[in-house]
C-alpha positions in Angstrom: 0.0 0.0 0.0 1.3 3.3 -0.7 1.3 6.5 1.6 -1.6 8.5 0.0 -3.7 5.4 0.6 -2.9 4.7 4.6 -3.8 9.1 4.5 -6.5 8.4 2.5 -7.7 6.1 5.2 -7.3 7.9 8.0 -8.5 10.7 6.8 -12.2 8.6 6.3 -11.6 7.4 10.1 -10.9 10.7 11.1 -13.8 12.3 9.4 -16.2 9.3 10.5 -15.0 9.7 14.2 -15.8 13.7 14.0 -19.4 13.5 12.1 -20.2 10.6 15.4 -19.2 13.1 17.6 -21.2 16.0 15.2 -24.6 13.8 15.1 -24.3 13.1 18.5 -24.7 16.9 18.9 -27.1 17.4 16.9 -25.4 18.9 14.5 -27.1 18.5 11.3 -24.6 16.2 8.5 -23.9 19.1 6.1 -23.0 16.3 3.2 -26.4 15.9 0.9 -25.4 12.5 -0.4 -24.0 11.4 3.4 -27.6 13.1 4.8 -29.7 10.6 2.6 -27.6 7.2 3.5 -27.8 8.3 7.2 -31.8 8.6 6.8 -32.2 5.8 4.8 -30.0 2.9 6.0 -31.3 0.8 9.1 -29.4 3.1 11.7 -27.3 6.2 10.9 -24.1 4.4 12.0 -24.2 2.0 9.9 -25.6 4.6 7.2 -22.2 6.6 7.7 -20.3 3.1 7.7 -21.7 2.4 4.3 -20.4 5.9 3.0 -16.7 5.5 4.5 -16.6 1.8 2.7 -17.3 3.7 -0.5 -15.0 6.0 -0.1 -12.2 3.6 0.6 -13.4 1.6 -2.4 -12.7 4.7 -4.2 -9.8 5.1 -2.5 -8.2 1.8 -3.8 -9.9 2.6 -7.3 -7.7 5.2 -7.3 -4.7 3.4 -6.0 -4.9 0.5 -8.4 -5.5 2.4 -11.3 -2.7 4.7 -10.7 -4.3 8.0 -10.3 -2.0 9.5 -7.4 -2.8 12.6 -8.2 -6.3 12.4 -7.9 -5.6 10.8 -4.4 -3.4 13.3 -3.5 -6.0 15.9 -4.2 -8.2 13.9 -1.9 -6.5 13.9 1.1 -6.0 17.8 0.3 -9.8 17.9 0.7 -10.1 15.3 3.4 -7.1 17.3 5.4 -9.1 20.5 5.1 -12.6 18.9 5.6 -11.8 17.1 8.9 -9.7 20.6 10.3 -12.8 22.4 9.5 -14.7 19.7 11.8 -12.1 19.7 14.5 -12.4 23.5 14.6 -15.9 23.5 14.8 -15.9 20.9 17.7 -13.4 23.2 19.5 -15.4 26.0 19.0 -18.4 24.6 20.2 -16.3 22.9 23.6 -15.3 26.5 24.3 -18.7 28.2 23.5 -17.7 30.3 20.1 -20.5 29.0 18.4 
């Protein structure tokens, strides 16, 4: 396995850990696509579980097909995405929001 695939992958455990912690907030999943697999699978977990296995799928799409730059540019996003959610969980710990 290469090194933008192991990001790739924690980046989707990072960003599943931080939407748990987000939905069992209350905060509202800001993701269309994510919004409609957590309403319509049996339980939102395993709604958000289903997403995170597609996305690894596409991860090793990626891998195997030799597109490291488009991973790359995914775990750019993924980076940003996941700082964005651990900034808005700090925020809300210390009352900014």
């Amino acid at each position: 396995m290469t090194t933008s695939l192991v990001i790739f992958s924690y980046f989707q455990f990072l960003d599943l850990l931080t939407t748990v912690i987000f939905l069992l907030h209350g905060v509202q999943e800001a993701n269309p696509l994510v919004r409609l697999a957590l309403r319509t699978a049996p339980s939102p977990l395993l709604g958000l579980l289903l997403v995170k296995v597609a996305a690894l799928a596409l991860g090793v799409y990626c891998w195997r097909m030799g597109r490291q730059s488009l991973l790359l540019r995914m775990n750019v996003l993924f980076a940003i995405l996941v700082s964005w959610n651990l900034l808005a969980l700090l925020a809300r710990v210390v009352g900014i929001t």
